[in-house]
N, C-alpha and C positions, 0 to 999 in steps of 0.2 A: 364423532367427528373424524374425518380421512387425515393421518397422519401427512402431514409437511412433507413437500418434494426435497427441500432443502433447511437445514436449518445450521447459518454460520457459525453456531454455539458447538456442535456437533464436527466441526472439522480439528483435523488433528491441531495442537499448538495451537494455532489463529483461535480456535473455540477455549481451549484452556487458558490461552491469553486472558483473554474477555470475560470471560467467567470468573478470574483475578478478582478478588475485592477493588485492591487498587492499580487497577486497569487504565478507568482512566486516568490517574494522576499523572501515570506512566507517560501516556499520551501529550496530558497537556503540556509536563515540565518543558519538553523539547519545542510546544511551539510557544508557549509564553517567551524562552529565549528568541525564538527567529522575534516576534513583534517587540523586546527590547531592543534588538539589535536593528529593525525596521524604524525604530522612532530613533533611537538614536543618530543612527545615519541620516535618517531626515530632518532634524536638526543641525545635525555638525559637519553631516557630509557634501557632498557636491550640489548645487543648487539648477543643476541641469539631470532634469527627469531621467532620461533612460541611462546616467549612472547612480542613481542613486534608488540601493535597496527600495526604502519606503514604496517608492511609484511603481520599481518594476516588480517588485514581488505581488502587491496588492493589487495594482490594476493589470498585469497581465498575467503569472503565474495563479495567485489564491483565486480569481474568480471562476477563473478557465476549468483547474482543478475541481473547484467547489461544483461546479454545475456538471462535470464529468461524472465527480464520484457520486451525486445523487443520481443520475441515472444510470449508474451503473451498481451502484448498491442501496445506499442511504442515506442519512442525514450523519454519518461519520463527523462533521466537522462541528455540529453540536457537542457529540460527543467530547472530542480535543480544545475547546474553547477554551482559551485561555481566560477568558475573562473571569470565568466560573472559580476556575482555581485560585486567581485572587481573590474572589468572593466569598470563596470557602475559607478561604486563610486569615481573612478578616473577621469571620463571623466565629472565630476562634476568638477572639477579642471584645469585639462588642455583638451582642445577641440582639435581634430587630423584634421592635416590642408591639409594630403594627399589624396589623390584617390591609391588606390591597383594598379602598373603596369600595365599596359595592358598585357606585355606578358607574367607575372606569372597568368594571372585570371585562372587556370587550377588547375588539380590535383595533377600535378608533383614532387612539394614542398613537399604535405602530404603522397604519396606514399612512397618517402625517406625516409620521417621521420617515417612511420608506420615500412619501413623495417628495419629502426634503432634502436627502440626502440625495435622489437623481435634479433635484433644481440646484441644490448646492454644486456638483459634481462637475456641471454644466457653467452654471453662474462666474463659479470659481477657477475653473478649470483645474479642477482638483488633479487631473493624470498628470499634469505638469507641474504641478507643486510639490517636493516634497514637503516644504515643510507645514504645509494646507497638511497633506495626508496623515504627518506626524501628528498634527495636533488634534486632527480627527478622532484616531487612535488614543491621545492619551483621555479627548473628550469621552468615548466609548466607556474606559477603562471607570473614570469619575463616574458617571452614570451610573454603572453598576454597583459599586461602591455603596455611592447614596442611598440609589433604591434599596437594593436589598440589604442595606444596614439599617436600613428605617425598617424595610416590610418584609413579612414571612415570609416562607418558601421560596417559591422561584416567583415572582414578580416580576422581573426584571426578562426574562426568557417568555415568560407568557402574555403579558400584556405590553412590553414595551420596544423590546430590543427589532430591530425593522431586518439586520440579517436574518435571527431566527426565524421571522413572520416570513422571508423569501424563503427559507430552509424547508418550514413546514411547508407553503405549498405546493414547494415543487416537489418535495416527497410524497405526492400523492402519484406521482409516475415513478416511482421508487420502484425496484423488483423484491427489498426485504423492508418487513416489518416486524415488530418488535410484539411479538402476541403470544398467547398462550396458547399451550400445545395441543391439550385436553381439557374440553371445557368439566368433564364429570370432576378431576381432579380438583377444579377452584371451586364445585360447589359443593363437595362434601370438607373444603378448609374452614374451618369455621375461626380461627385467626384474620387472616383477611392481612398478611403482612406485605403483600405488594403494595395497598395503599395506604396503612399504617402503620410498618417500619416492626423491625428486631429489636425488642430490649430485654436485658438480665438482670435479675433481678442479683445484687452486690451479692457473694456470698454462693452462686455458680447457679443457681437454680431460673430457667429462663420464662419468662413474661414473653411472647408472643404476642402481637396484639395490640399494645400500646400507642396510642391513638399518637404517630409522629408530625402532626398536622399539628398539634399544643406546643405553644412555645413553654410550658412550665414541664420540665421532667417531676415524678412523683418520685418523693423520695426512696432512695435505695434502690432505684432501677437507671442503668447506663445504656446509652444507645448502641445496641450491636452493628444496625444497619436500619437508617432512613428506608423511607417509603419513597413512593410517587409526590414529588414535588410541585406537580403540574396538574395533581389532583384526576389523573386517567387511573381508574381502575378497571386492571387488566381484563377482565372476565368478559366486563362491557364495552371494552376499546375497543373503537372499529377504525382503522386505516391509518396513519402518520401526524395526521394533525396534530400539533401540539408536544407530541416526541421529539425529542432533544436525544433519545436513544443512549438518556445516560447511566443506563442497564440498574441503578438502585432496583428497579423492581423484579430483575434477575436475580441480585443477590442477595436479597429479604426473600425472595419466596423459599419456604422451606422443605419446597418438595418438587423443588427442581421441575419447575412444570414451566416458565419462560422462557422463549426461544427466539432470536431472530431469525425469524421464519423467512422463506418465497411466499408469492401471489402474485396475482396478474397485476400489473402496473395498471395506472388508473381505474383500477376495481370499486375504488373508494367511493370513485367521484361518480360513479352510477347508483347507487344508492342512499338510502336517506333515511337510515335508523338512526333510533335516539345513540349517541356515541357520549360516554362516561367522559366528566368535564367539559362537555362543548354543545350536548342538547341535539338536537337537529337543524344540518346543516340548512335547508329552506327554511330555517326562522332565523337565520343568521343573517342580518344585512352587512353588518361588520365583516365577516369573514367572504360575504360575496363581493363587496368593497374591494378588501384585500386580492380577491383572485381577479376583479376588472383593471386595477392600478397593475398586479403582476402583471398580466397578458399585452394590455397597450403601453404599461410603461417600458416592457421590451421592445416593441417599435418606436419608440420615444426615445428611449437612450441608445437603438442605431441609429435615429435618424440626425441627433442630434453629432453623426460622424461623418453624415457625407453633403458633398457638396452643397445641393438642394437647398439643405437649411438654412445656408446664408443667404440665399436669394430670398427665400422668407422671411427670414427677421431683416434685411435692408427694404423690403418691401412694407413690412409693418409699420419700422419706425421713420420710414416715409410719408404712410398713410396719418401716422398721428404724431408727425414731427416731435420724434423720441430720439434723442441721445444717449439715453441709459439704455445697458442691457437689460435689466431685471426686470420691468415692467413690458418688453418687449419676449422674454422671456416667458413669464407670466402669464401672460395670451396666449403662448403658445402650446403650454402644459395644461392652461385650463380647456381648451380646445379638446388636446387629444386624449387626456385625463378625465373629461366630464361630459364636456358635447359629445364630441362625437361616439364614446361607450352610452350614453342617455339616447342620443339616434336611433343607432343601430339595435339597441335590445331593447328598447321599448317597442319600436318597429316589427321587431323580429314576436317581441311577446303579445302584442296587437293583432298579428297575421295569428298567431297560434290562437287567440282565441276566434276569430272571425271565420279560420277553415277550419281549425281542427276542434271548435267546438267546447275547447278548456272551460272549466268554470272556476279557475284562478283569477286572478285581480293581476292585470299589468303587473305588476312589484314583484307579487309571490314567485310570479310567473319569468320574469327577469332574474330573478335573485337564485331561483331553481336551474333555471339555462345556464347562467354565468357562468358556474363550476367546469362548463363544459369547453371552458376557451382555453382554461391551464394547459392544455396539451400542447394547443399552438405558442400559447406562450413562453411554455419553457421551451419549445423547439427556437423559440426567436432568441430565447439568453444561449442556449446551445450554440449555435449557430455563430452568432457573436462573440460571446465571449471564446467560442470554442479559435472563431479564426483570430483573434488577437492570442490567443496561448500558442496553438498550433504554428502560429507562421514568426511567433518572438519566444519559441520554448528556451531555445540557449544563449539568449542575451543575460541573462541569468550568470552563465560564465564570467565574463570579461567584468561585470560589474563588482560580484565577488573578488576579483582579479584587482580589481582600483579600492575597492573597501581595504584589500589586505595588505598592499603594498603602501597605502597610506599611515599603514601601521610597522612599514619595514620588511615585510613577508613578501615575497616576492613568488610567485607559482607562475609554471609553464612560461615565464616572460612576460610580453608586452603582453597587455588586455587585448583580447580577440573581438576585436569590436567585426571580424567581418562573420560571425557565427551570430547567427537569427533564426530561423526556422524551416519549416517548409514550404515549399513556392506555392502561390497562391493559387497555383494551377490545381495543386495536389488538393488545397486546402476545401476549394469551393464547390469542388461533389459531395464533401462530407456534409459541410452548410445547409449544399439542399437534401442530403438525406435525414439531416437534424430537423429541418421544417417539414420535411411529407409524414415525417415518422408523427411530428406532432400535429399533422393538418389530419391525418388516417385514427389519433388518437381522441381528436375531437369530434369529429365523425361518431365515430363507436360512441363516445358518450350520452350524442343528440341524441343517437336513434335509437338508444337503451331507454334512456327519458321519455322521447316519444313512445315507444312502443307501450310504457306503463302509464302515459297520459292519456294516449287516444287510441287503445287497442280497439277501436272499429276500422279506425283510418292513419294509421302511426305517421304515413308519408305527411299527412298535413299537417303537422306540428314539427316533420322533421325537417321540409323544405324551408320554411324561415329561418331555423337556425343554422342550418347547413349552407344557405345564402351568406350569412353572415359570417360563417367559420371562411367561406370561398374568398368572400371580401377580406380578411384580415391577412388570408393565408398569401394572397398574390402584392398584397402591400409588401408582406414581408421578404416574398422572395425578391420583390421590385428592389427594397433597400439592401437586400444582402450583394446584390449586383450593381450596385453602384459601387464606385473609389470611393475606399472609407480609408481614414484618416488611422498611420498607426502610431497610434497614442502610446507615449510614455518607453518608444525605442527610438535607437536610432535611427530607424527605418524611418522613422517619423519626422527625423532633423533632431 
């Protein structure tokens, strides 16, 4: 195997950091404090959105950041999860005595909940609430708790939590992954301690191997260092999915062979080996679910910021004399959530068998495609969230500035409420080089797919789905160019 262009393990300090046993703890303590201080304040502090922490740090600094650093490195913010360190800290206390269902192990749970949280967000008007946001946050926090005080390993990060499921698959246009470096090295290990954990046996003599997956330790052996929680082992890991990149199987391996590594972003999403913990991705409907809700629900929650919308929902609940929002809402999600993703790539997987000859079935055939819209998709939260962080990076200031003064602290003087961002002028080249970047990325993946489906004629299987990448991509540049609403600033009122 050709030794890694890059691997962040290897850089001075930053790699000895991380390679810390307690690395990430380091990490999460400092943000576990910002989200006390996030709910707090959204409780007790000002009930007008753009000064109060809760709104602005979560809906305009964390998301903006979160979708930056995955494309610019990785799933970092797995990593720092505060939730986990409560969860760790609890499980110091009480030990979780179940195994996860067998027939929830899928994505199904967190696809609900992803499309829940953008109906709720919406519904509720979650950017203007802090104290919606606060309770969001402590609801998250209980969540965690429960699951993984009742159930093994990571449950909670794998089947349920709807960040992590946007985490994982937007890290599939990640530039670093989390693999091993040399594969001869993991197969003459005959331990296997990236997927089941360092233990010593009391009395200094070390046990290697111990199956960290058993909730019952055997007597007179202590756990050095947990395994893969997530159940990837390493050897046969192929791409991001399901990495939380919370390095345990860096520093269980005993022979220094795991690295976060370079590779070409979206690499993943071009092929289709079996990948350790998750099977193959085309027998996945769950996980092609998850990247259809990713892709349209990012034109779905811009759209749900510019004007247009409410010409549509006054038009609906026109059509069927509705006063409530949520049933009017509800049409509108299952539309662009169900219909119109069942349209287009049934359509798209229909042309692919009709030119290009496929002998997949519609489904397999849809669910094979799908993988291929992540690119545009994440270009459309890029873009979005990018210009709500971009153009409100230092409202940030002034807010801090009213938190601190409300406690007597008084900095720089009055709150700088006229310090917001950069002008939208600056903002909206970058927007649209976030969507070509992801429209170019979707492309490459159709026509890698095709070339291995219809290598007589690659173009006929790749014209359908490149029609359709065409159609989602001019949507999105249509809404990034409308007056969007800036939520949760001043700018906003």
């Amino acid at each position: 195997m050709d030794a890694p262009h890059f691997d962040l393990l290897r850089v001075p300090i930053l790699g000895g950091f991380l390679r810390w046993r307690h690395s990430r703890t380091a990490l999460q303590i400092p943000v576990l404090l910002v989200a006390v201080l996030m709910i707090l304040h959204g409780l007790l502090g000002p009930t007008l959105a753009p000064k109060n922490l809760a709104t602005v740090l979560t809906w305009v600094h964390f998301r903006g950041a979160l979708v930056l650093v995955l494309l610019c490195a990785g799933n970092f913010f797995c990593l720092a999860c505060p939730f986990m360190l409560v969860r760790n800290a609890a499980r110091r206390l009480f030990r979780p005595r179940f195994n996860w269902p067998r027939f929830l192990r899928n994505k199904w749970i967190s696809v609900a909940l992803f499309i829940a949280i953008l109906f709720a967000y919406e519904l509720f008007s979650l950017w203007s609430s802090p104290l919606w946001t606060a309770l969001l946050a402590i609801a998250y926090f209980v969540a965690v708790l429960v699951i993984d005080g009742l159930f093994k390993h990571a449950a909670f990060c794998k089947f349920v939590c709807p960040i992590g499921q946007f985490n994982f698959i937007a890290s599939a246009l990640s530039p670093l992954e989390v693999q091993v470096r040399d594969q001869g090295v993991c197969e003459r290990c005959a331990t296997k301690d990236c997927i089941r954990g360092r233990r010593e046996i009391v009395g200094g003599h070390t046990s290697a191997g111990a199956d960290a997956h058993s909730s019952r330790v055997p007597p007179g052996l202590v756990i050095l260092q947990r395994g893969c929680e997530l159940a990837l082992f390493q050897p046969r890991k192929v791409g991001n999915m399901d990495c939380t990149f919370c390095l345990d199987c860096v520093h269980a391996c005993p022979h220094d062979n795991v690295g976060v590594t370079s590779r070409l972003p979206a690499a993943e999403l071009m092929i289709d080996p079996i990948r350790s913990g998750i099977g193959y991705f085309s027998h996945r409907k769950d996980i092609a679910a998850l990247a259809v809700v990713f892709s349209f629900g990012a034109l779905l929650n811009a759209f749900g910021m510019v004007s247009p919308v409410y010409a549509l929902e006054a038009w609906i609940a026109k059509l069927l004399s509705e006063s409530h929002q949520a049933p009017v809402l509800g049409i509108i999600f299952v539309v662009f959530l169900i219909i119109e993703p069942a349209i287009l790539l049934g359509a798209a997987a229909w042309l692919t068998r009709v030119l290009g000859g496929s002998q997949l079935a519609l489904i397999p055939l849809a669910v094979r495609y799908s993988y291929a819209l992540v690119p545009l998709g994440f270009g459309m939260w890029l873009a979005h969230y990018g210009f709500h962080f971009f153009t409100g990076i230092l409202t940030i200031v002034p807010v801090i500035q009213t938190a601190l003064a409300s406690l007597g602290v008084h900095v720089f003087g009055a709150p700088l409420w006229t310090w917001t961002g950069l002008p939208t002028r600056f903002v909206q080249p970058m927007e649209l080089g976030f969507l070509l970047l992801g429209f170019a990325g979707s492309l490459l993946v159709v026509h890698t797919l095709a070339e291995e489906d219809c290598a007589p004629h690659p173009m006929r299987a790749f014209v359908p789905w490149a029609a359709v990448c065409v159609l989602v991509g001019l949507a999105s540049v249509w809404l990034m160019f409308q007056p969007m609403e800036m939520r949760a600033t001043m700018m906003g009122g």
